[in-house]
C-alpha positions in Angstrom: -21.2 -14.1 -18.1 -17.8 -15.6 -18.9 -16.0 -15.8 -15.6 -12.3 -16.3 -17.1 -12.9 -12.7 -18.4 -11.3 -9.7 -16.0 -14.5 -7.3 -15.0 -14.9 -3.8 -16.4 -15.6 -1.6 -14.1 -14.0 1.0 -11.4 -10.5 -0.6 -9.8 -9.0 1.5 -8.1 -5.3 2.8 -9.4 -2.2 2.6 -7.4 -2.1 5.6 -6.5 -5.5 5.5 -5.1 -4.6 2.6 -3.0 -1.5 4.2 -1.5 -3.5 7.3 -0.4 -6.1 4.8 1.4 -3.8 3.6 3.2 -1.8 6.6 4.6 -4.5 8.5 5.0 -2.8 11.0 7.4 -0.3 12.1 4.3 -0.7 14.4 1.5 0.1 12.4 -1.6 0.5 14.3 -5.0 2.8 14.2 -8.6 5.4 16.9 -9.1 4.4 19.1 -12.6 7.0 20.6 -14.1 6.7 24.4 -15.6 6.6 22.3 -19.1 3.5 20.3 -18.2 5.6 17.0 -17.5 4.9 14.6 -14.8 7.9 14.5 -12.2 8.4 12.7 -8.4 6.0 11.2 -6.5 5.5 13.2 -3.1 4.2 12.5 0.0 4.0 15.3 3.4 2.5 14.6 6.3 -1.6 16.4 6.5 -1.3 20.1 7.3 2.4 20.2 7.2 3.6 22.7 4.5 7.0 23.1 6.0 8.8 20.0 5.6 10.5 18.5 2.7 8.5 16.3 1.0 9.1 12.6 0.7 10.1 11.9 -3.1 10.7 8.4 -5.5 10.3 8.2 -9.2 7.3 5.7 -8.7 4.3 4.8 -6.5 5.9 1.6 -5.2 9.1 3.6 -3.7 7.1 6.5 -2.5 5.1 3.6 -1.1 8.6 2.3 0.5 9.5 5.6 1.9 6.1 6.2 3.4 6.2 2.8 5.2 9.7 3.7 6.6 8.8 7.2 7.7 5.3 5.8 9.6 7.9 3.4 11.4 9.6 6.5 13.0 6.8 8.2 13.6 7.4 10.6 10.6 
């Protein structure tokens, strides 16, 4: 087996990697009526009420999730 090669297999996306670590948010992707992708979005487990947390992208939802944790959501 050539080691310079990257291995196939199951890595885990961005996405999934955000969720594992905030696992006490809800962390989805905004559909619009048309079928296209919109925000990033992020609410605390079991809250419904609240306005979500939004960015255009995983690394800035990530950003917003890391501020909110800091006070205490």
């Amino acid at each position: 087996m050539r080691e310079d090669l990257t291995p196939l297999g199951c890595v885990p996306s961005a996405v999934e990697v955000l969720q594992g670590d905030f696992p006490d948010w809800d962390i989805w992707r905004e559909r619009s009526p048309g079928g296209r992708h919109g925000d990033w979005c992020a609410r605390p487990v079991g809250d419904q009420e609240s306005e979500p947390l939004r960015h255009a992208n995983v690394e800035g939802l990530r950003d917003l999730l890391m501020a909110a944790d800091l006070q205490g959501s």
